[in-house]
N, C-alpha and C positions, 0 to 999 in steps of 0.2 A: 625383788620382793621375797621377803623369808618367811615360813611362816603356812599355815594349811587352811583351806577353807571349812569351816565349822559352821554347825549350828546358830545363828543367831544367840538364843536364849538355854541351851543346854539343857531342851527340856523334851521331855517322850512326845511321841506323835502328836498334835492338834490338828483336828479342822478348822476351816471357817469357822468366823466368829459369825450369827448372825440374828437376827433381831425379830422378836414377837412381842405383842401386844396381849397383856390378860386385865381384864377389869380396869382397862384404863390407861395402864402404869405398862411403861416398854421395858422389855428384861432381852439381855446380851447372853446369847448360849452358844456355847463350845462340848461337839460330842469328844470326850475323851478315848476313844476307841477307836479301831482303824477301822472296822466295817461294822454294819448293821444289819439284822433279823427279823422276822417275825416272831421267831423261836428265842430271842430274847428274852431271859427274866430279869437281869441287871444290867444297867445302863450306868456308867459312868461318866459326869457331864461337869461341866464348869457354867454357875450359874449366876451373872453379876460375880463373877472373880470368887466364888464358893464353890468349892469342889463339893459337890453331891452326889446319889444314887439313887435312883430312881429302881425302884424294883416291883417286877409282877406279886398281884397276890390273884388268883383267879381270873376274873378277865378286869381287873380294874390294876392302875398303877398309883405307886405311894413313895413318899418318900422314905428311903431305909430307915431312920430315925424318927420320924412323925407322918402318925396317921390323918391330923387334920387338916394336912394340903392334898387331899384327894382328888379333887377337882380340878387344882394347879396343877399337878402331878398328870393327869391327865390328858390334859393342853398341852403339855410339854412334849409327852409323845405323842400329839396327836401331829404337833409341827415337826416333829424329827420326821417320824411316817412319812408326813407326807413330802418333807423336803430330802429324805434319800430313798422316795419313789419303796415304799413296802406297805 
């Protein structure tokens, strides 16, 4: 056999893909980063196959581009938190 063992997808670090519920509707998230914080202000995440960013503004989270998913934005760190235990 010739040849090296590779990457599957040739692509930077992933987590688990894994699966939460908001208002109904199930959404598939992937944190893009290799560890996580309390001290976090920016999160970059894969959401339904969208790459986003989640970023602090005081104590509430938003998406980097729009402020009216505040509440989604929210939920979303509230299941990262809680699922890498911070």
């Amino acid at each position: 056999m010739d040849g090296t063992i590779s990457l599957v997808n040739e692509e930077p670090h992933r987590s688990q893909v894994f699966r939460f519920t908001y208002k109904g509707q199930d959404y598939q998230l992937v944190l893009l980063k290799k560890s996580l914080s309390r001290q976090d202000t920016e999160v970059p995440i894969l959401l339904d196959g969208t790459d986003q960013k989640l970023v602090k503004r005081g104590d509430s989270w938003f998406f980097e581009h729009m402020d009216s998913d505040q509440h989604f934005a929210t939920e979303i760190w509230r299941n990262l938190s809680l699922r890498y235990r911070i």
